[in-house]
N, C-alpha and C positions, 0 to 999 in steps of 0.2 A: 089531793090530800088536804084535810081540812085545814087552816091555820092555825088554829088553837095547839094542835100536833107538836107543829115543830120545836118549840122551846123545851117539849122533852127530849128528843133527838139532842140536843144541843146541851143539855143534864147529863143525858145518856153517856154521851162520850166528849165529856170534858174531860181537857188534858188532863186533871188532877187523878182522874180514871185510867188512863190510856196504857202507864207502866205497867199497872195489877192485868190488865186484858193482857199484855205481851208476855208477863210473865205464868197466868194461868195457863195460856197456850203452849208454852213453852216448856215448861213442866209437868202437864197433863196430855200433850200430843204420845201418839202411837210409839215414837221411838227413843223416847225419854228414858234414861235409865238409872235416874237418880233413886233410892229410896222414899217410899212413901212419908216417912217423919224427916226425914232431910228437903222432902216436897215443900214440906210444910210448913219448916225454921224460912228455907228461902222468901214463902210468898210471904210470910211473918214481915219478915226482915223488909222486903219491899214496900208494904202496904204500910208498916209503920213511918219510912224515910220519906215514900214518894206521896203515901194518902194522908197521913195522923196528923204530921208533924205539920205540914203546909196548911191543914186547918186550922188548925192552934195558932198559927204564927197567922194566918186571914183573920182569926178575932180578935188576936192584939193590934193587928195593924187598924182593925173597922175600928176597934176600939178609940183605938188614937187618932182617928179621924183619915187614917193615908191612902184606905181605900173605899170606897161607896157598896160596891157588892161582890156576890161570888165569880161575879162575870167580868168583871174588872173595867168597865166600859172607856175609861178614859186613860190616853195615852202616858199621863204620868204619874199615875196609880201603877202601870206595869213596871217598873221600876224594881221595887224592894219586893216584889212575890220572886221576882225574875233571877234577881240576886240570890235570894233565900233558896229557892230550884235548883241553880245551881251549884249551889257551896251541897245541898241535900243529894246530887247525885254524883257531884265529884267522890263525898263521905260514902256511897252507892257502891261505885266500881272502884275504890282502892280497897275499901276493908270487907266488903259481903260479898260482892257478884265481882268476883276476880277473874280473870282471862284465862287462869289457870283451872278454874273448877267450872264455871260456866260460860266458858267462850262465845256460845251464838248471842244470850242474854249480856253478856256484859258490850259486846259492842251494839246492841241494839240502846243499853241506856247511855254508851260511850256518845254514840249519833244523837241521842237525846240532850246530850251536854251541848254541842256544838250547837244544833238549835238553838238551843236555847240561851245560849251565847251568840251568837250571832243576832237571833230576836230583840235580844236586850241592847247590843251595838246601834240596831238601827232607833232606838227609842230616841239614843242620842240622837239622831238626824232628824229627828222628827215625822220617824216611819214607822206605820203601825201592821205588826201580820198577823194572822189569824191565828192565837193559840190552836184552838179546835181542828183550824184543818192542818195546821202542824202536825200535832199529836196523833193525829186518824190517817194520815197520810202515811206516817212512818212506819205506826203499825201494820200497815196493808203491805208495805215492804218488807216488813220482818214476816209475816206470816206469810208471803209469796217466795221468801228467801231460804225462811228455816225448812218450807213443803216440799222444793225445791233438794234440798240441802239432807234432809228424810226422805227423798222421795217417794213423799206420801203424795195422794191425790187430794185435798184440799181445796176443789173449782168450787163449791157451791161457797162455801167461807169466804174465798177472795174473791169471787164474783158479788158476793153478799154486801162485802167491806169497800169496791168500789162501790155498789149503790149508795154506799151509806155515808160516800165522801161526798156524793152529789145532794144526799139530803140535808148532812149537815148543811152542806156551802150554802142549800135554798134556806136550812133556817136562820141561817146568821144573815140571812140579804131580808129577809121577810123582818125580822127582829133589829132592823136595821144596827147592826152589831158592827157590821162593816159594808165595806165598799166590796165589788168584782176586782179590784187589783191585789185587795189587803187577802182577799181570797187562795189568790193566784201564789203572792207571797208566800204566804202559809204552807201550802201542796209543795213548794220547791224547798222554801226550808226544811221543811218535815220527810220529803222525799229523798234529796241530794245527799247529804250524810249517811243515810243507810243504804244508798245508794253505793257510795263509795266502800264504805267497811263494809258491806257486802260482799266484796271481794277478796277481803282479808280471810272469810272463816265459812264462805259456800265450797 
């Protein structure tokens, strides 16, 4: 694969993308039984907290000098996105994707909280994980969880979604974005929590 490639891979499925994919899936899979305009307030509702708001809030901060780009490349730059994240998805799962109307999606952005709190702990330490493979790790667990869970057949999707945890990983090592450990990080942050609340609502 050529090199030039990969930094779209890496566009592709940037965490700031990664909710709207779990929640597209999630409300347009086979066994969905939400209303088609209640579909559509939801993924409203998501794309606005988890995509709009986080850009807006990335141009005031490039503005003020506190971050350098959309990729966030240094360790304490992650900071105030990480913060902003999650006060945006705590505001997420109390008041729109409640447990009570969307149980499999709310613990999928619950597991997203935790990440992403956890992410942000270790900045204090002076450790850095891989947004990206966070983000694309968990989704491959919610869509391996909810297929599961539907007992829909979904191989070619999650067979598709592991490749694509091994392409991102090569483009953030090619883009040298990170290290193979900050890699590794990433895949267990982004795995372990849906991991766990996976057994709350499979």
């Amino acid at each position: 694969m050529p090199k030039k490639i990969f930094p779209f891979f890496s566009y592709l499925f940037h965490p700031v993308f990664i909710p709207i994919y779990a929640t597209l899936f999630y409300l347009f899979s086979n066994h969905s039984y939400t209303l088609n305009k209640e579909k559509y307030l939801v993924l409203l509702q998501v794309t606005v907290i988890t995509f709009l708001l986080p850009i807006l809030f990335f141009f005031l901060l490039r503005l003020t000098g506190k971050i350098s780009s959309i990729m966030v490349p240094e360790l304490s730059e992650r900071k105030f996105p990480l913060i902003i994240q999650c006060f945006l998805l705590i505001l997420l799962v109390r008041k729109s994707i409640t447990i009570e109307r969307y149980p499999e999606l709310h613990f999928f952005l619950l597991g997203a909280l935790f990440s992403t709190l956890i992410a942000l702990l270790l900045l204090f330490i002076n450790k850095k994980a891989s947004l990206h493979m966070m983000g694309l790790s968990a989704l491959t667990f919610f869509v391996f969880g909810l297929s599961l869970h539907h007992h829909i057949n979904n191989t070619f999707l999650i067979i598709l979604l592991v490749l694509m945890n091994g392409v991102v990983a090569s483009s953030r090592l090619v883009m040298k974005a990170h290290t193979p450990r900050e890699l590794i990080m990433g895949v267990l942050l982004g795995s372990i929590p849906q991991i766990i609340f996976l057994f709350l609502w499979l």
